[in-house]
Each structure stands twice: as structure tokens, then as C-alpha cells.
C-alpha positions in Angstrom: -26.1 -75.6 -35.1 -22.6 -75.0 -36.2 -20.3 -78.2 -36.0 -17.4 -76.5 -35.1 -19.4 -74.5 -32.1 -21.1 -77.7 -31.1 -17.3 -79.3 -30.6 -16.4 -76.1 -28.8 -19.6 -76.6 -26.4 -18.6 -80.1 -25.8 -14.8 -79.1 -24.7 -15.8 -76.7 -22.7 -18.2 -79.2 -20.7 -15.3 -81.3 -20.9 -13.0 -78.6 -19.2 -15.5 -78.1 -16.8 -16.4 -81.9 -15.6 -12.8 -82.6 -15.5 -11.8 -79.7 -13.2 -15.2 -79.9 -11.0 -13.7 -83.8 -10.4 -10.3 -82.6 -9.9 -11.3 -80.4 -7.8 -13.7 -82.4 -5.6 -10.3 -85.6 -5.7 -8.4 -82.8 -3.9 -10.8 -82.0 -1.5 -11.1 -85.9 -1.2 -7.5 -86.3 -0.7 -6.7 -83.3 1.6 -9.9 -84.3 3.7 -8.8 -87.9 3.8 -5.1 -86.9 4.7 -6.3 -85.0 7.6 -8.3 -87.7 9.2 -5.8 -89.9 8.4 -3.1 -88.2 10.5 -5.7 -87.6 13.4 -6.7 -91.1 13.3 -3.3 -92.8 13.9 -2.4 -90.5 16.9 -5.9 -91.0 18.5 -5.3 -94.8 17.7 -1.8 -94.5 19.1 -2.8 -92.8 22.3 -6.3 -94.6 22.7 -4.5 -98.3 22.2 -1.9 -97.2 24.9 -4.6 -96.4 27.2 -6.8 -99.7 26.0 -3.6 -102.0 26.9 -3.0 -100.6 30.2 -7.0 -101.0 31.2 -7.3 -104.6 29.6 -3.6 -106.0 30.5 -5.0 -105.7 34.4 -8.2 -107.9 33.4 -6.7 -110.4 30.4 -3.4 -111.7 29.0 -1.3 -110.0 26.7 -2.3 -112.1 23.7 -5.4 -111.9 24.1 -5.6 -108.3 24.1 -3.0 -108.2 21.3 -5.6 -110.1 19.4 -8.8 -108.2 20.4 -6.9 -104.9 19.2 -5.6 -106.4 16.1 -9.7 -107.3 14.9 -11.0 -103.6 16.4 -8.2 -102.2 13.9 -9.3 -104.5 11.0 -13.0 -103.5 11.3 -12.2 -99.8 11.3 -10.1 -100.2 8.5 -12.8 -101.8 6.9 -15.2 -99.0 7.6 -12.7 -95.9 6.9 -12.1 -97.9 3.3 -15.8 -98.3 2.8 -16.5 -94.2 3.1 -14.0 -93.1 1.1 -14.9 -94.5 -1.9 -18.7 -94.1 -1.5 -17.9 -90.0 -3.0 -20.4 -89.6 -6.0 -20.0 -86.9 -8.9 -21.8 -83.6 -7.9 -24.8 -82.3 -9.9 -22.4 -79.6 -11.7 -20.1 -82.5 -13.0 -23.1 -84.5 -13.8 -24.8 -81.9 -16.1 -21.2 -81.1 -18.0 -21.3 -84.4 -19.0 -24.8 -84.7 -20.4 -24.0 -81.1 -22.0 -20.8 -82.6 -23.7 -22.2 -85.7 -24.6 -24.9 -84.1 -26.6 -22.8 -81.5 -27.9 -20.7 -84.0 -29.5 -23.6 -86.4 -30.5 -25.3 -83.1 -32.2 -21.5 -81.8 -34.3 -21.6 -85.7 -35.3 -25.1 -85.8 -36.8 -24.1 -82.4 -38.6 -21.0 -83.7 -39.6 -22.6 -86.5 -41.2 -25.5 -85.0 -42.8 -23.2 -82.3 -43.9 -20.7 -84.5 -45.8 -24.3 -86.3 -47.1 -24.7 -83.0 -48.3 -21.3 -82.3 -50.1 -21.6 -85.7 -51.3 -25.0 -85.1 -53.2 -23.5 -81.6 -54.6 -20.7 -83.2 -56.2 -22.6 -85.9 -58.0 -24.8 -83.3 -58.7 -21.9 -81.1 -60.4 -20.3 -84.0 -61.9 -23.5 -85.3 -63.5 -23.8 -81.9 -65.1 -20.7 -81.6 -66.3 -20.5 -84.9 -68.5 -23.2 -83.5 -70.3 
């Protein structure tokens, strides 16, 4: 195959990976914004309501402190699933396709200038004769 197509081929899967993980990032990000925003007004409200209910059963520090490791822990957790997001099958197979694109223009590359190479000894033998 053509070097110069193979490159093309391997841009193009290039193009296409990068967009397909930009595109899933800003899904990512949107999603994560969203839940974000609902999160800290359910927090807000639920932890207003949570103080009222344990303040008639413990003392303020102690509550203070029980709240404080419940937030920790679903911090934790909220940190844990966002970064578990794995490439998609699409951006999965543009890589492969661009990665053997460009391993294929390299091989004709080389055993094209092996080529040229040969010719030119070739010629030059013939002509100092």
C-alpha cells in the first residue's frame, strides 16, 4: 500500500480517537458537573436535617465528627467512579487502525529507500564502467 495513503489512514484514526475521547471527557465533565451541583445542595439540606435529628441524641462534637468521616468516605467513593471511565470500542479500534497504519507506511518507507538505495548503486556501478 501507498506510504503516503497509509499516513493519511493513520491521521484520520488519529482524528477520530482523539475526538471520540474528547467527546466522551465532555460528556464526563458535564455529567460530573451535574451531579456535582446536586450533590452539595442534597448534602447541604440532608446535613441540616442530620444535625437537627442527632444534636437531640449526642453532642455537638460528636456529630460534627460523625459528619465530617460520612463526607470523607463519600468523597472517597465519588473520586473512585469518576476515574474508573474506560476508552469505548470505537476509540479502541482507531487506535489499532492508526497504529498499523503507521507501522505499515514505516515498513514501506524503509524498504522503499532499500529500494532507491539498490538502484543508485546499481546506476552508479554502471556508469564507472
Amino acid at each position: 500500500m501507498n506510504p503516503l495513503r497509509l499516513l493519511r489512514i493513520a491521521l484520520e484514526a488519529e482524528r477520530l480517537r482523539i475526538g471520540l475521547h474528547a467527546r466522551r471527557t465532555a460528556g464526563r465533565v458535564v455529567m460530573g458537573s451535574i451531579a456535582l451541583a446536586l450533590l452539595l445542595g442534597g448534602l447541604g439540606f440532608g446535613h441540616v436535617a442530620a444535625w437537627y435529628w442527632l444534636r437531640s441524641y449526642l453532642l455537638g462534637q460528636y456529630v460534627a465528627l460523625i459528619f465530617t468521616g460520612v463526607d470523607l468516605l463519600l468523597a472517597l467513593f465519588l473520586f473512585l467512579l469518576a476515574f474508573r471511565s474506560a476508552p469505548g470500542l470505537a476509540e479502541v479500534e482507531a487506535l489499532a487502525v492508526r497504529r498499523r497504519a503507521l507501522e505499515q507506511a514505516g515498513e514501506s518507507l524503509t524498504i522503499t529507500a532499500l529500494i532507491f538505495r539498490v538502484f543508485e548503486q546499481l546506476l552508479r556501478s554502471r556508469r564507472s564502467r
